[in-house]
mmCIF file as gemmi writes it, N, C-alpha and C atoms, coordinates in Angstrom:
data_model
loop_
_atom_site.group_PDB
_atom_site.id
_atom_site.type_symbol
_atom_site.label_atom_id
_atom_site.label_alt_id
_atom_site.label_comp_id
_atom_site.label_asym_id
_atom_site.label_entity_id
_atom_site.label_seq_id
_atom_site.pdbx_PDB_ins_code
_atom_site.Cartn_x
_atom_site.Cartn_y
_atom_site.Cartn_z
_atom_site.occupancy
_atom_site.B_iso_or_equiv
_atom_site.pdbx_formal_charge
_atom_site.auth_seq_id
_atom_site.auth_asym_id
_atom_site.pdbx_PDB_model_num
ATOM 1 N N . UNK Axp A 1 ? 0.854 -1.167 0 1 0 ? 1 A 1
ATOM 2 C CA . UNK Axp A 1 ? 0 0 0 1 0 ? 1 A 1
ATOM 3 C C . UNK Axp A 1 ? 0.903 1.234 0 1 0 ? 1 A 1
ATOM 4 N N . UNK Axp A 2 ? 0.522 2.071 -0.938 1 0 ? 2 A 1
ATOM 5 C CA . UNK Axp A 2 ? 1.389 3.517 -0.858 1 0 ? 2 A 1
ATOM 6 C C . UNK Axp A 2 ? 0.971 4.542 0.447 1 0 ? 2 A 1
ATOM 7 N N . UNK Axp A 3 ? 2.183 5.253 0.337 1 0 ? 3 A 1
ATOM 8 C CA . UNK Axp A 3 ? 2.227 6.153 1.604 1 0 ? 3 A 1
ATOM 9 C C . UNK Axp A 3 ? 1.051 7.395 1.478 1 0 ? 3 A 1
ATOM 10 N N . UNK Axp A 4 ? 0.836 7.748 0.305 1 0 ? 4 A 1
ATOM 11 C CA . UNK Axp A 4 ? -0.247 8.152 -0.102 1 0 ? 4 A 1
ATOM 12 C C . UNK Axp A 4 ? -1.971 7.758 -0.128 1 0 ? 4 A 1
ATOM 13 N N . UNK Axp A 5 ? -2.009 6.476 -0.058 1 0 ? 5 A 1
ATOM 14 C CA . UNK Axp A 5 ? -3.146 5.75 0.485 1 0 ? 5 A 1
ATOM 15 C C . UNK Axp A 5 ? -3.416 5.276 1.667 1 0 ? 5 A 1
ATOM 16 N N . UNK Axp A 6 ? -2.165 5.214 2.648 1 0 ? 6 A 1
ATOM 17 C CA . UNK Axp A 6 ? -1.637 5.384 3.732 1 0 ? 6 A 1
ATOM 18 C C . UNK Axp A 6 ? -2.424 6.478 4.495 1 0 ? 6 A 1
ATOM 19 N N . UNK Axp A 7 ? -2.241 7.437 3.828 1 0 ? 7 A 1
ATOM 20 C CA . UNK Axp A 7 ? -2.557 8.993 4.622 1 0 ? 7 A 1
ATOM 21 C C . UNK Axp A 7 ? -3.715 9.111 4.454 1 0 ? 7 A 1
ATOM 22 N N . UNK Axp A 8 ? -4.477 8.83 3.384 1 0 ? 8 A 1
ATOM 23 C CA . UNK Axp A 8 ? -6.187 9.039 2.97 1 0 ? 8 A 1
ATOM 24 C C . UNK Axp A 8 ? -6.964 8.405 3.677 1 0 ? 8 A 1
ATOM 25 N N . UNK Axp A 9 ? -6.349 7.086 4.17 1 0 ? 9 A 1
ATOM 26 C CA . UNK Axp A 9 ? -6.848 6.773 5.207 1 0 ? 9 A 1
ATOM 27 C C . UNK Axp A 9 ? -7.082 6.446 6.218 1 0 ? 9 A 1
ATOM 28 N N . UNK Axp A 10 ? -5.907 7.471 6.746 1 0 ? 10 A 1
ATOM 29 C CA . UNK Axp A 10 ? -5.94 7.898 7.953 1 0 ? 10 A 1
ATOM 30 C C . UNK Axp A 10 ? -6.799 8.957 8.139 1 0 ? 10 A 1
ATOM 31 N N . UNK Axp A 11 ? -6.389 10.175 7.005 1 0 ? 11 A 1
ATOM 32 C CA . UNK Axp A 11 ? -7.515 11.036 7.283 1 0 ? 11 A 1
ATOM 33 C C . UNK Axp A 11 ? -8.78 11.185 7.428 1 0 ? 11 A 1
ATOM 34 N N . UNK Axp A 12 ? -9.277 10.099 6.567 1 0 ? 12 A 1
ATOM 35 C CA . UNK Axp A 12 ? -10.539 9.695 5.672 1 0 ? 12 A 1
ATOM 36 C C . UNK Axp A 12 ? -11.323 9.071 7.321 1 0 ? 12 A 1
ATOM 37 N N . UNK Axp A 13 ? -10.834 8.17 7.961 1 0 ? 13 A 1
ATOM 38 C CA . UNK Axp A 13 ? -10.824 7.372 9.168 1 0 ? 13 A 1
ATOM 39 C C . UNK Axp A 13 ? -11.269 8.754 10.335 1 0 ? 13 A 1
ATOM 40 N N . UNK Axp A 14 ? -10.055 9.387 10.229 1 0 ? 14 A 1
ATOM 41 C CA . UNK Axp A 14 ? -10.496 10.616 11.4 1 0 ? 14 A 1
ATOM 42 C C . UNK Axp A 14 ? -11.601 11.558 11.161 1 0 ? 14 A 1
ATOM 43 N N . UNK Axp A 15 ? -11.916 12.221 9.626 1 0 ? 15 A 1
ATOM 44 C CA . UNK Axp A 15 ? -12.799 12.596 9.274 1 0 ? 15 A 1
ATOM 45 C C . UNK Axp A 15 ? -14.676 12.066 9.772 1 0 ? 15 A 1
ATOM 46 N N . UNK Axp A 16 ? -14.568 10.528 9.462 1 0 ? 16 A 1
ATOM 47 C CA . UNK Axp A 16 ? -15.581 9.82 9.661 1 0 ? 16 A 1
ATOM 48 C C . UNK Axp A 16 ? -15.761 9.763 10.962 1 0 ? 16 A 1
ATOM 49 N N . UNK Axp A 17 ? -14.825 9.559 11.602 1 0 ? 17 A 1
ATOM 50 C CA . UNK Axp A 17 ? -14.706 9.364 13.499 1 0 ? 17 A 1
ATOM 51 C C . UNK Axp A 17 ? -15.702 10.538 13.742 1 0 ? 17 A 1
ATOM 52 N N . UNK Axp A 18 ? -15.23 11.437 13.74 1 0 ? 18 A 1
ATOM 53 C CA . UNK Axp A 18 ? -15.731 12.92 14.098 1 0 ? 18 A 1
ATOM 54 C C . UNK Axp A 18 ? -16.792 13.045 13.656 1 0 ? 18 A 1
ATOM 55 N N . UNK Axp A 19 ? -17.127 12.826 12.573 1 0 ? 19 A 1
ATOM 56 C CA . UNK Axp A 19 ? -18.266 13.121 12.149 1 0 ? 19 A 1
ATOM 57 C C . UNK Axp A 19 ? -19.436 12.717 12.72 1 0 ? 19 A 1
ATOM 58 N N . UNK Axp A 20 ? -19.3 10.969 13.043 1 0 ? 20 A 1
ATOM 59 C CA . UNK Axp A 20 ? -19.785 10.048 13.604 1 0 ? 20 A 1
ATOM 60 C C . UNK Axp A 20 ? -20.371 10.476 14.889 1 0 ? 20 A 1
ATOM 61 N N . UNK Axp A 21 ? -19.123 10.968 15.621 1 0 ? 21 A 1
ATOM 62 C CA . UNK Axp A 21 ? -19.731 11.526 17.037 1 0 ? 21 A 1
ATOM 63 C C . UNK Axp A 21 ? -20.031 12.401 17.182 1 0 ? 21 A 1
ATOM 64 N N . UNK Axp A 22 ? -20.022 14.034 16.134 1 0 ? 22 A 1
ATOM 65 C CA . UNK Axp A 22 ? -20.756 15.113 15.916 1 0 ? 22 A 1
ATOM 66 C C . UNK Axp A 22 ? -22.052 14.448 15.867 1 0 ? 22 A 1
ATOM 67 N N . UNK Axp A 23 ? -22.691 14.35 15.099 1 0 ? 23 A 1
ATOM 68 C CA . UNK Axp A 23 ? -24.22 13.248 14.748 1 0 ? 23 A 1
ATOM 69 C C . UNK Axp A 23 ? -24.671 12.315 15.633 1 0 ? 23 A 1
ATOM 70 N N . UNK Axp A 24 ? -24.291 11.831 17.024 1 0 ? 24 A 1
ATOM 71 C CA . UNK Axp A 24 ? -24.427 11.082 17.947 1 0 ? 24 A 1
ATOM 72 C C . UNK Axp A 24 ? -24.628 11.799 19.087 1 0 ? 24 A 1
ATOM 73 N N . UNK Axp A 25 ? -23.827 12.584 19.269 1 0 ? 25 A 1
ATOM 74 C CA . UNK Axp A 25 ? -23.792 13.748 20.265 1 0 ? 25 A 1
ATOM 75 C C . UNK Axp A 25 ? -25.375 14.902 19.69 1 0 ? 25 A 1
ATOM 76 N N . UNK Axp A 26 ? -25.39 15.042 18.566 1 0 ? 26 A 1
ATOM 77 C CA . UNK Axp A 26 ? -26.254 16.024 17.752 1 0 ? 26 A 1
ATOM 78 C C . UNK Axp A 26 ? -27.458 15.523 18.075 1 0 ? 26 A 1
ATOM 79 N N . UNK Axp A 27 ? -27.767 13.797 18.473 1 0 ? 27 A 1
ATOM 80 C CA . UNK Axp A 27 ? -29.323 13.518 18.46 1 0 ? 27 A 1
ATOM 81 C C . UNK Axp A 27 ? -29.601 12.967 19.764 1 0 ? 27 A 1
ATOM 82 N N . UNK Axp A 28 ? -28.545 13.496 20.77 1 0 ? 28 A 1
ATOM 83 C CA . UNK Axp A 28 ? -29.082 13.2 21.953 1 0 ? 28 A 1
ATOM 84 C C . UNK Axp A 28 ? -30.091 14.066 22.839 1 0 ? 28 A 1
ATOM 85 N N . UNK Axp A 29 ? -29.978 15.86 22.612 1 0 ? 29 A 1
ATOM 86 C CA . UNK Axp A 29 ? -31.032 16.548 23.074 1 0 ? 29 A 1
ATOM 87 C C . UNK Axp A 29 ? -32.451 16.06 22.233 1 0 ? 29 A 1
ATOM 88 N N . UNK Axp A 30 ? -32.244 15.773 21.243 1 0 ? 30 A 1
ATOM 89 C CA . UNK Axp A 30 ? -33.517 15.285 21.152 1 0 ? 30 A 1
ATOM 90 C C . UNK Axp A 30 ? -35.072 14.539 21.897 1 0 ? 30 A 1
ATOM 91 N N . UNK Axp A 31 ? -34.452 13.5 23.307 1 0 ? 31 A 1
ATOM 92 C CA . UNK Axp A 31 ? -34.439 12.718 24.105 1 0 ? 31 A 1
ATOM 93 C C . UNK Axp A 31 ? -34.922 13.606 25.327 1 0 ? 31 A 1
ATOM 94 N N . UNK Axp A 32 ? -35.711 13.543 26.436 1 0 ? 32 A 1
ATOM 95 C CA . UNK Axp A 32 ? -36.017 14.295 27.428 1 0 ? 32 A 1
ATOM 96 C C . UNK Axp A 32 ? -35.188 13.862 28.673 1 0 ? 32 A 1
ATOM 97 N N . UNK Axp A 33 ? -34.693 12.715 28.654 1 0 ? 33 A 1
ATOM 98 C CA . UNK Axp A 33 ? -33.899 11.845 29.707 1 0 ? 33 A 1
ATOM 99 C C . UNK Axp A 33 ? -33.024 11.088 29.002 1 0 ? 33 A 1
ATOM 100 N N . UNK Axp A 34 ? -31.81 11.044 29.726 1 0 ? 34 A 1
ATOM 101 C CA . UNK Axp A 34 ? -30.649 9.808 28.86 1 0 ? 34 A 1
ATOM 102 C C . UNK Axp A 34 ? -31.032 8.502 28.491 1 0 ? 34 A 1
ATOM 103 N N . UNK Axp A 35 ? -32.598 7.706 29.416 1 0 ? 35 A 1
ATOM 104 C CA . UNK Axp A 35 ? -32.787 6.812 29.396 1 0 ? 35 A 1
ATOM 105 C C . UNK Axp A 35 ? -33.743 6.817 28.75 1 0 ? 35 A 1
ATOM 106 N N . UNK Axp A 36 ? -34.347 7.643 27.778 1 0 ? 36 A 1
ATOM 107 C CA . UNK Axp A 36 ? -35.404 8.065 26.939 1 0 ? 36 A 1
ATOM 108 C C . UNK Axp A 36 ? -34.491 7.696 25.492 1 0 ? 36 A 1
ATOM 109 N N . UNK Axp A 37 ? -33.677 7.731 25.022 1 0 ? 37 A 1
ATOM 110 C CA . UNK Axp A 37 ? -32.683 7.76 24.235 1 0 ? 37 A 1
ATOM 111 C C . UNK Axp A 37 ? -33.122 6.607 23.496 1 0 ? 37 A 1
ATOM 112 N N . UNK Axp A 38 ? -32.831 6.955 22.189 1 0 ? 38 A 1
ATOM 113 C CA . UNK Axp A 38 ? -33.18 5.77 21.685 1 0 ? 38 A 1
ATOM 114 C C . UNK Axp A 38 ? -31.793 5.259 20.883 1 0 ? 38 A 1
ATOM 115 N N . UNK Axp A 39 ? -31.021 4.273 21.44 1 0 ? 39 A 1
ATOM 116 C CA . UNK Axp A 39 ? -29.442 3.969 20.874 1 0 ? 39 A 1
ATOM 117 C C . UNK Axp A 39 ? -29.207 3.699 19.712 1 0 ? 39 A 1
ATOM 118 N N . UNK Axp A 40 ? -30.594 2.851 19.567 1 0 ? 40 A 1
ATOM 119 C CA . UNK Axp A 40 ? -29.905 2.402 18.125 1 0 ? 40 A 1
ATOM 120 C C . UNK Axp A 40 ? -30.361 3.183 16.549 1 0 ? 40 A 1
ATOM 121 N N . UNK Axp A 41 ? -31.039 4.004 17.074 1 0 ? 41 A 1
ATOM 122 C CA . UNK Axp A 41 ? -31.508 5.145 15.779 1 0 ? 41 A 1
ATOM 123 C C . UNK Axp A 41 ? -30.428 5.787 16.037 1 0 ? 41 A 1
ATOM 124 N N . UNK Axp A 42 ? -29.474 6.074 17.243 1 0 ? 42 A 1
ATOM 125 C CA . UNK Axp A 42 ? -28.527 7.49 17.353 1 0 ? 42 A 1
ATOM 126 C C . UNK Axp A 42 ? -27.764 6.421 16.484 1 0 ? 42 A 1
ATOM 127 N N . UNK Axp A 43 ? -26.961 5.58 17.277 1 0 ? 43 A 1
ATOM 128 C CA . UNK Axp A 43 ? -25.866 4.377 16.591 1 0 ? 43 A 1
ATOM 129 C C . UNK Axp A 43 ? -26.212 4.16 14.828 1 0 ? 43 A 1
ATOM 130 N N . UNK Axp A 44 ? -27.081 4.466 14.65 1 0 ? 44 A 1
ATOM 131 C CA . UNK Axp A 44 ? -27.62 4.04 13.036 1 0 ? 44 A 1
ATOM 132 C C . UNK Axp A 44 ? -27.675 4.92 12.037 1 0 ? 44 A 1
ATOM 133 N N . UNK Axp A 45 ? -28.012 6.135 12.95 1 0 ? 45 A 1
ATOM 134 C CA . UNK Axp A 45 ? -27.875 7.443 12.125 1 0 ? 45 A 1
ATOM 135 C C . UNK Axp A 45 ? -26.356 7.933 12.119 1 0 ? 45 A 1
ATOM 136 N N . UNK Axp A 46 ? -25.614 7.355 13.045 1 0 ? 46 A 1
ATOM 137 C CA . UNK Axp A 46 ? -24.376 8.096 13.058 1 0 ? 46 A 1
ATOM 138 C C . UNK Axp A 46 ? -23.061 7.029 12.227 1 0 ? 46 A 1
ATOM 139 N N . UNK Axp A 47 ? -23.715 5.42 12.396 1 0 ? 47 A 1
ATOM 140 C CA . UNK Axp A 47 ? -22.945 5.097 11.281 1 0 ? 47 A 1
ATOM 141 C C . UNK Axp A 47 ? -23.258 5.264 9.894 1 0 ? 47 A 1
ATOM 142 N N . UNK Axp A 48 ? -24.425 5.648 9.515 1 0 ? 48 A 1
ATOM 143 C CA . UNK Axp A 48 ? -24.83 6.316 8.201 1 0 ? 48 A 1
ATOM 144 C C . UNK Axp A 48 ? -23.764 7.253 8.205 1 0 ? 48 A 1
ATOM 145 N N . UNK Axp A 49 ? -23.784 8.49 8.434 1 0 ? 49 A 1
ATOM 146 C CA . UNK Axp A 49 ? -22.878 9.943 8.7 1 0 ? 49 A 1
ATOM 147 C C . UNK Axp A 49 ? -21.547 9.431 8.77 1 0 ? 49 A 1
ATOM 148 N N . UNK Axp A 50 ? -21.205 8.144 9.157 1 0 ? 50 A 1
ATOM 149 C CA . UNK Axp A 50 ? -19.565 8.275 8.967 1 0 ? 50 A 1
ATOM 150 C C . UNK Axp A 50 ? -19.235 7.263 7.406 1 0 ? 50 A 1
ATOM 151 N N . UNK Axp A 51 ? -20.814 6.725 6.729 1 0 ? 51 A 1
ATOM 152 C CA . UNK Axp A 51 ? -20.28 6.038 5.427 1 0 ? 51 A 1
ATOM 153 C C . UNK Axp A 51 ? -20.488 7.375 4.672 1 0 ? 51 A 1
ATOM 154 N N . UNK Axp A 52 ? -21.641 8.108 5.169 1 0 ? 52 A 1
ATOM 155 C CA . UNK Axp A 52 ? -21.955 9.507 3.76 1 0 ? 52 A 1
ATOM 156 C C . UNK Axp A 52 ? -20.126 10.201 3.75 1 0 ? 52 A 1
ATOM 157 N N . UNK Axp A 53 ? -19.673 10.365 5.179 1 0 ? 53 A 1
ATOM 158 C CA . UNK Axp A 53 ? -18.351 11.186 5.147 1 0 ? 53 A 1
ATOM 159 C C . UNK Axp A 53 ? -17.362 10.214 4.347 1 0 ? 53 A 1
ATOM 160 N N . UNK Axp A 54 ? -16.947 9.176 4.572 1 0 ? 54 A 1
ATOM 161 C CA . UNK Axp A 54 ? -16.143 8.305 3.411 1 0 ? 54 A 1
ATOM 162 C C . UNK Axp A 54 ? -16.476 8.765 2.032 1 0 ? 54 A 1
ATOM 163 N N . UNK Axp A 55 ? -17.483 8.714 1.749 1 0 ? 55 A 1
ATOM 164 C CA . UNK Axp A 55 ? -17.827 8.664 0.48 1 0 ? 55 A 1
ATOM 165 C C . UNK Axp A 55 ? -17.784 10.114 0.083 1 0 ? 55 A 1
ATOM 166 N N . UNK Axp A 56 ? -17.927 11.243 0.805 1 0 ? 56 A 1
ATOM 167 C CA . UNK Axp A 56 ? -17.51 12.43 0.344 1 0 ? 56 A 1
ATOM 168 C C . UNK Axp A 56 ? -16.075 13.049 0.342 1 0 ? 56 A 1
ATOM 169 N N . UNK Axp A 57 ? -15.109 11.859 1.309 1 0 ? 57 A 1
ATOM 170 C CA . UNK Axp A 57 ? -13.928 12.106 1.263 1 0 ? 57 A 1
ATOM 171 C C . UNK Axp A 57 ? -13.408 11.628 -0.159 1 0 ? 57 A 1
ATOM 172 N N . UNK Axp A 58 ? -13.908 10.803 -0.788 1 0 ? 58 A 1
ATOM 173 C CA . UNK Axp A 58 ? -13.689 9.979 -2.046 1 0 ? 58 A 1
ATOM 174 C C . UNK Axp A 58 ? -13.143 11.221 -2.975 1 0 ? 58 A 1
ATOM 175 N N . UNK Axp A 59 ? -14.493 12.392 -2.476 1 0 ? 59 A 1
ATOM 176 C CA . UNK Axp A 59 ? -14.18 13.324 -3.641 1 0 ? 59 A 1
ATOM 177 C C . UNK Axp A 59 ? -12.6 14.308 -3.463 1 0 ? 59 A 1
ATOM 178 N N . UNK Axp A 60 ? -11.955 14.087 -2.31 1 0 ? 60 A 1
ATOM 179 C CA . UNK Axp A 60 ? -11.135 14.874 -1.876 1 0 ? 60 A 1
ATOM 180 C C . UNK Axp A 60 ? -11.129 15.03 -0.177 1 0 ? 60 A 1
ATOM 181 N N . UNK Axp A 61 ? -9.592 15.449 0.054 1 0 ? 61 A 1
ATOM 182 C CA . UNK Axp A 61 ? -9.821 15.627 1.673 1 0 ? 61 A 1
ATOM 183 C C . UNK Axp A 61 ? -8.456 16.883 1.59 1 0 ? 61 A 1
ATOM 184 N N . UNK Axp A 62 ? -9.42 17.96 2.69 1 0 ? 62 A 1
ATOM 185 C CA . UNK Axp A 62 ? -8.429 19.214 2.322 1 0 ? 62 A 1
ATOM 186 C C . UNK Axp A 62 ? -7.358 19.384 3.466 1 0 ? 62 A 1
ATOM 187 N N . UNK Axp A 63 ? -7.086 18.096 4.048 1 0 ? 63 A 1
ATOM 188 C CA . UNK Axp A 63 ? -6.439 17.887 4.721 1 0 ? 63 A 1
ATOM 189 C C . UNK Axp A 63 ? -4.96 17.711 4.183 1 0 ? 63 A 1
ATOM 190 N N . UNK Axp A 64 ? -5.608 16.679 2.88 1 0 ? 64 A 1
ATOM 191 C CA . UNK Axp A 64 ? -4.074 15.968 2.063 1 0 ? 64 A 1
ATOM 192 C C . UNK Axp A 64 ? -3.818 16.933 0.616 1 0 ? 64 A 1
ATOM 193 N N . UNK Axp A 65 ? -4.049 18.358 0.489 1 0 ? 65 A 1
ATOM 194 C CA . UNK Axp A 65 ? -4.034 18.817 -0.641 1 0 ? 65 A 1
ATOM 195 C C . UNK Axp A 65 ? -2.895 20.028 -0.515 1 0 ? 65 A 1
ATOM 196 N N . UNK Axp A 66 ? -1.819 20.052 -1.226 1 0 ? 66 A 1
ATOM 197 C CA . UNK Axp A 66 ? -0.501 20.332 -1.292 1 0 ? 66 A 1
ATOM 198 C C . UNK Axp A 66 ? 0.397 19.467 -0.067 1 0 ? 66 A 1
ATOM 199 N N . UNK Axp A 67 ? 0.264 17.697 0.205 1 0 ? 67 A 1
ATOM 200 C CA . UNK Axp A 67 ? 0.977 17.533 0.249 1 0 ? 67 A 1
ATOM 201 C C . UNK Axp A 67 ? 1.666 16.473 0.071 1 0 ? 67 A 1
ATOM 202 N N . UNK Axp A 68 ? 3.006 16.233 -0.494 1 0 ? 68 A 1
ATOM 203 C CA . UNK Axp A 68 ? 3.882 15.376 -1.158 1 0 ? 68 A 1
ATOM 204 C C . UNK Axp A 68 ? 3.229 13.878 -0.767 1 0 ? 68 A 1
């Protein structure tokens, strides 16, 4: 594997991470009590949000742009 595909996805990986738990964190006020929560719509919606972010990293990540 190149050092260049190496890095994409690493970035690509951290990108999705974050995203993941932006969107997890994002649908918990929703909920009136922590135990009101519904896990697996948060867990479901937020691994959606980290395949949509892969797939928009596909188009580019401005993380890896000017460098070697």
């Amino acid at each position: 594997m190149s050092d260049k595909t190496k890095r994409w996805i690493k970035a690509a990986g951290i990108r999705a991470a974050k995203t993941m738990a932006q969107t997890a964190v994002a649908m918990l006020p929703t909920a009136a009590t922590i135990t009101a929560v519904d896990w697996r719509t948060v867990v479901g919606t937020a691994a959606l949000a980290g395949v949509a972010s892969i797939l928009t990293s596909l188009a580019g990540l401005p993380e890896l742009d000017g460098t070697a």
